[in-house]
N, C-alpha and C positions, 0 to 999 in steps of 0.2 A: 397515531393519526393515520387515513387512509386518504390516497388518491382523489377526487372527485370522481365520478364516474360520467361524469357530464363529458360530451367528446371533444377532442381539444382540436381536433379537423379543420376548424376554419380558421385559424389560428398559425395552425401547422400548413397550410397552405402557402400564404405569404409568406415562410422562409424557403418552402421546397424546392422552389426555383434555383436554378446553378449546379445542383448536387451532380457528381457524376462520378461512374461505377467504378471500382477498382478490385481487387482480388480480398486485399484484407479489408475484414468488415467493420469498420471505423469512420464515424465522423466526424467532419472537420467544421468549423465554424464561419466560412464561405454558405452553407446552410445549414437546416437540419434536417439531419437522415433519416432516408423511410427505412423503417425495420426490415424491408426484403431486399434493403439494397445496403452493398459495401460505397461508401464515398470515397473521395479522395482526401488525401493527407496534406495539412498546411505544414511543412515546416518552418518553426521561427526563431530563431533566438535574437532575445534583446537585445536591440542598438545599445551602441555605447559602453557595452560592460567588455573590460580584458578578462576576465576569467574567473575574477574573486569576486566577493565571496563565492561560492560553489553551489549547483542546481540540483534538484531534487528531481526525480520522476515518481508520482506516486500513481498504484494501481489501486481504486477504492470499489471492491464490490460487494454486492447487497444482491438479496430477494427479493420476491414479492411483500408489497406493502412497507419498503422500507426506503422509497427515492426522496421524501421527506427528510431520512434523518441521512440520506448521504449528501443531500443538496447540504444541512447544517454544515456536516464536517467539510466538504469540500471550500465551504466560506471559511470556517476556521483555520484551514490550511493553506490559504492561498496566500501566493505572492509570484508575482508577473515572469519571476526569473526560472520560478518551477515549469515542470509538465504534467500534465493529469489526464488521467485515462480512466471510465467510468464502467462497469462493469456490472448489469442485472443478468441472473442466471433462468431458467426456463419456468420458473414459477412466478416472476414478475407475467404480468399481460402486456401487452402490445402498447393496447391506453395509457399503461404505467410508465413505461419506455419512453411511448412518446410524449407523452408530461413532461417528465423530468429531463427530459433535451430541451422543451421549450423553454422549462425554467431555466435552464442553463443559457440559454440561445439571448434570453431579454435582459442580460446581465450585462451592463455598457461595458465593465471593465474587464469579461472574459471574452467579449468581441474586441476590445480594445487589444488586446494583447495575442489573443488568439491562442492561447495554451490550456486548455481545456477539451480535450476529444470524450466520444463516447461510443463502445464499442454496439453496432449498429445489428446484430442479430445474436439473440440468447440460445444459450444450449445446457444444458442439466448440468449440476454440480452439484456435490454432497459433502462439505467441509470433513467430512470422514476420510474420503476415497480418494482416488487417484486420482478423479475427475477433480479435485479441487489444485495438484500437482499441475493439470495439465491447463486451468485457466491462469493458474499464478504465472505458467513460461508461454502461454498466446501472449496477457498483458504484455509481459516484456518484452515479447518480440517486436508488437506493435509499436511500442517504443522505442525502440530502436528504430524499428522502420519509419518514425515520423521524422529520424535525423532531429538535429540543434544540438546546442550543450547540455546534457547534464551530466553528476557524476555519480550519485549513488540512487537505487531504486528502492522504493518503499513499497508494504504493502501493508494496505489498511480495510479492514472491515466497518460497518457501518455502527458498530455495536463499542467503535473505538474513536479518542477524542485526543486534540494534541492539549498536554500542559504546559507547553511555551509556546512564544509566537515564533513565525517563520524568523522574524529576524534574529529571534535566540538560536534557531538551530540553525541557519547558515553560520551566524557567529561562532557558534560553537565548531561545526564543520570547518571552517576557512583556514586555519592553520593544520588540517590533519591529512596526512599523504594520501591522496585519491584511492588507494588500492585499498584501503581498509576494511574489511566487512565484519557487522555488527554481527553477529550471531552466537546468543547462547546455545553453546554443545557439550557434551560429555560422550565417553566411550563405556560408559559406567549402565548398563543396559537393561541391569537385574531384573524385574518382573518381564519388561516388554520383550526381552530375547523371546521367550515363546508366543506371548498373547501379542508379540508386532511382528516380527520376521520368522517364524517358523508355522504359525498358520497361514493359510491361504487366504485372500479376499477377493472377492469380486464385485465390482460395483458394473452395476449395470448402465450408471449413468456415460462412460465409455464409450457404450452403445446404445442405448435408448433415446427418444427425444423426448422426456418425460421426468422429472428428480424421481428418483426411485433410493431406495437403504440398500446400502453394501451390506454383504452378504457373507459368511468364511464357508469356506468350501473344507469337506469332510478330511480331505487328504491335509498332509503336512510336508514341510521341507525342513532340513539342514539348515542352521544359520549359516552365511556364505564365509569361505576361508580366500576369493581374491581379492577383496578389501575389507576395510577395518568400520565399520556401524556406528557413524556417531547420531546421536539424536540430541532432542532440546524444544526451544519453544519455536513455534510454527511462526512468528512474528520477525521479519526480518531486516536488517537495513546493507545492502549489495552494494559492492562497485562497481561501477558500469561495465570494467574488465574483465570483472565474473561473470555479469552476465549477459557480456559477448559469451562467455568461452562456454556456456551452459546452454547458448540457444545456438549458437554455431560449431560447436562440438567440432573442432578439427583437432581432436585428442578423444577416444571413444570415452572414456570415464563417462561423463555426460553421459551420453548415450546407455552404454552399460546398464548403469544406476537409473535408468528413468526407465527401460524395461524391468528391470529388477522391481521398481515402487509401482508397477502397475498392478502387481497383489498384495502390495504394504498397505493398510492402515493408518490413516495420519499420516500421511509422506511430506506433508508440510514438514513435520517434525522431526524430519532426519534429511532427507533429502540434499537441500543446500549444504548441510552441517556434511555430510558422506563426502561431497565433491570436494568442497572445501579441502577438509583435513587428510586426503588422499590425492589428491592433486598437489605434487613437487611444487609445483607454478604459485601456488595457492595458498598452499596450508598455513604460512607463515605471513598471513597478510588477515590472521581474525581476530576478534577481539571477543571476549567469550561475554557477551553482553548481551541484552537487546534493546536497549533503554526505556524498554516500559513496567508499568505498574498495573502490580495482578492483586490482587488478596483471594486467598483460596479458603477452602474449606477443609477441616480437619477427618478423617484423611481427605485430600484433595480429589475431586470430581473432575469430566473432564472437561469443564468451564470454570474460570474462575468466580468467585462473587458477584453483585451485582454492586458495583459504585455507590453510596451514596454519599452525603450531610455529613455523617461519622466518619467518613472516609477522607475527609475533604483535608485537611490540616498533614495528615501522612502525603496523599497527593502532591502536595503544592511544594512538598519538602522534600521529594522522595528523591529531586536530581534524576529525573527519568523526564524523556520527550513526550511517551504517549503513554495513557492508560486503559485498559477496560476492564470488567464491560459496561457500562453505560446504560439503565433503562430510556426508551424512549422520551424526552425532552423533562429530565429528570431536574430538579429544583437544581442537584451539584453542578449542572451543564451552566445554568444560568449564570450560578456562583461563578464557576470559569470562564466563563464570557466577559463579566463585570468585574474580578477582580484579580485575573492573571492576562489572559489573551486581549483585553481593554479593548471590547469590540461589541457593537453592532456590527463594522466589517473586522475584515483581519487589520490587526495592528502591523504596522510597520512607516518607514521614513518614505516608502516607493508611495503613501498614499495622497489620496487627491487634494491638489495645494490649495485649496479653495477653506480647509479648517478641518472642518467637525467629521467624527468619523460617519454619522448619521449621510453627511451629506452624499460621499463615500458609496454608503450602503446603497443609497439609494438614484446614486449616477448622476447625481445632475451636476458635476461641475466639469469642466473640461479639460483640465491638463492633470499632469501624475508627479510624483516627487520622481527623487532620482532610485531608480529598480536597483542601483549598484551598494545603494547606500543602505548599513543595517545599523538598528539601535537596540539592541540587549539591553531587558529590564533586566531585576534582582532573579529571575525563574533562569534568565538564561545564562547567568553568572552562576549559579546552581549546579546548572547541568555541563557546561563547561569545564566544572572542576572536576562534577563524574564520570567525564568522558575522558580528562586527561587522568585521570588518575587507574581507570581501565586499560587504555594507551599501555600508560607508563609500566602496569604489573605486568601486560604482557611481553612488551618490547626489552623486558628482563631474562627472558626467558630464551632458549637458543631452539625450542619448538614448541608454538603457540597452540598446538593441537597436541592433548596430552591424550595416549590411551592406558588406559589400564586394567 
């Protein structure tokens, strides 16, 4: 499904009012921001909550033609106590942009809470490139810089779907030590040592204002001998710890390694997994997971499957938080909507006291349940076991980053 192309101007008018400039380009839900302007930052965290269950920061971004299916997932993943940061890259339009802010904007309960931002000017990304490195550490930084609590940071594409509800994976989070970061790695590199670290890449999106295809450039290098190459899957779930210590780099590693993945290839895909397990501070705080579900293709491509119907009973059972990839509002989304995530809106106890989730959806009741309190269905008692029993193989071990 696409955008309307009808213009959403007079619309966008009546919120524009209040907005006002700041460095990073983000906005906040006092208005909606004009794409050539940076707003200001609300920060908020929930009255009433001591600390538990635990918050999420999620970074969700899309392209053009896809502010449709990140509005779905962003409904699916909400709850009052997260933060969310919305992210179109240079092939969205302006129109697109500004849509998908208003639909954000007319949402009583993301004005209500105010934890829903949208970062306010696009720039080129190529899920290949480095460019895609260097929007995954803007998101986070702006998260950071909006302040509130949370403790671990996600990142989610549009092409991905959660298969629990929020209050499953707080539940499941609320017992487990804040440091902890999800991320499947290996130091096991076989094919990729040449066709990822000893060619060269260039992605032009770096510098261009325009998506452009990374490029390998004719010359070669050396795999590097001052740290050790782990890679894995580009999907990840951070401590907030790491990634202060990633965007604030008062230790070069960071740094080092983010010059180094500016002619890597998929640096999603090594990148965090490298700091990680090379950082004394670090290494020992992973858990070699990522709690989603992929189905690949024999030999594997560099996407996985596409979800569906067939897929649906593995899904629901896999003990994993999120899966892809998801076609566009594919019959299985429904199926997860209606009989795991129990939503028109997002399912949880924080929702509106007035009953029906319908009502929920569509804002017309006036008070909220309590944002502190979580109810884990059968999905989230699933993953809870998956999650402790990942925990527990690593916390066996007297170094969580193995190389070999």
């Amino acid at each position: 499904m696409r955008i309307s192309r009808s213009s959403p101007w007079p619309i966008l008018v009546a919120f524009i009012a209040g907005t006002v400039i700041l460095g990073v380009l983000t906005s906040s839900f006092r208005g909606v921001w004009n794409p050539r302007e940076g707003l200001e930052f609300v920060a908020r965290t929930p009255s009433g909550v001591p600390g538990f269950p635990p918050a999420f920061a999620y970074l969700i971004s899309g392209t053009g033609g896809e502010s449709k299916r990140m509005l779905r997932l962003l409904k699916a993943v909400y709850h009052p106590r997260n933060k969310y940061l919305l992210y179109m890259d240079a092939v969205s339009s302006e129109e697109e942009r500004t849509a998908l802010a208003v639909c954000v904007r007319l949402e009583k309960v993301f004005r209500v809470f105010r934890n829903v931002h949208m970062v306010g000017k696009s720039y080129a990304v190529d899920s290949t490139g480095p460019s895609s490195l260097a929007a995954t550490l803007h998101g986070a930084a702006v998260l950071l810089k909006m302040g509130g609590e949370w403790d671990w940071f996600v990142t989610l594409s549009s092409s991905d779907y959660p298969i629990v509800t929020q209050d499953d994976l707080l539940h499941t989070f609320t017992d487990l030590p804040r440091d902890l970061n999800f991320v499947d790695h290996t130091s096991d590199l076989g094919w990729k040592r040449y066709h990822r670290f000893e060619r060269i890449t260039v992605d032009p999106n770096l510098y261009m204002g325009n998506n452009s295809k990374p490029f390998i450039a004719k010359e070669s290098r050396r795999s590097p001998d001052a740290f050790t190459i782990f890679t894995g899957s580009p999907w990840v779930i951070l401590s907030r710890s790491f990634v202060e210590y990633c965007v604030h780099g008062w230790e070069n590693l960071p740094r080092q390694l983010l010059m180094y993945a500016a002619n890597v290839p998929f640096p999603l895909e090594f990148y965090f997994h490298t700091v990680l397990c090379n950082s004394p501070q670090f290494r020992n705080t992973t858990v070699n997971g990522d709690l989603r579900f992929f189905v690949w293709d024999n030999p594997p491509k560099e996407e996985p499957l596409l979800l569906n119907m067939t897929h649906f009973r593995r899904i629901v059972r896999s003990g994993a938080a999120f899966a892809r990839r998801f076609a566009e509002d594919d019959v299985v989304l429904r199926n997860l909507d209606r009989k795991v995530l129990r939503r028109s809106s997002a399912a949880g106890r924080w929702r509106c006291t007035e009953g029906a989730a319908e009502a929920a959806e569509k804002a017309q009741c006036g008070s909220w349940g309590d944002i502190g309190a979580v109810e884990p269905g059968p999905s989230g008692r699933r993953l809870k076991s998956s999650v402790a029993g990942l925990v527990a193989e690593e916390r066996r071990r007297s170094d969580q980053c193995r190389s070999r």
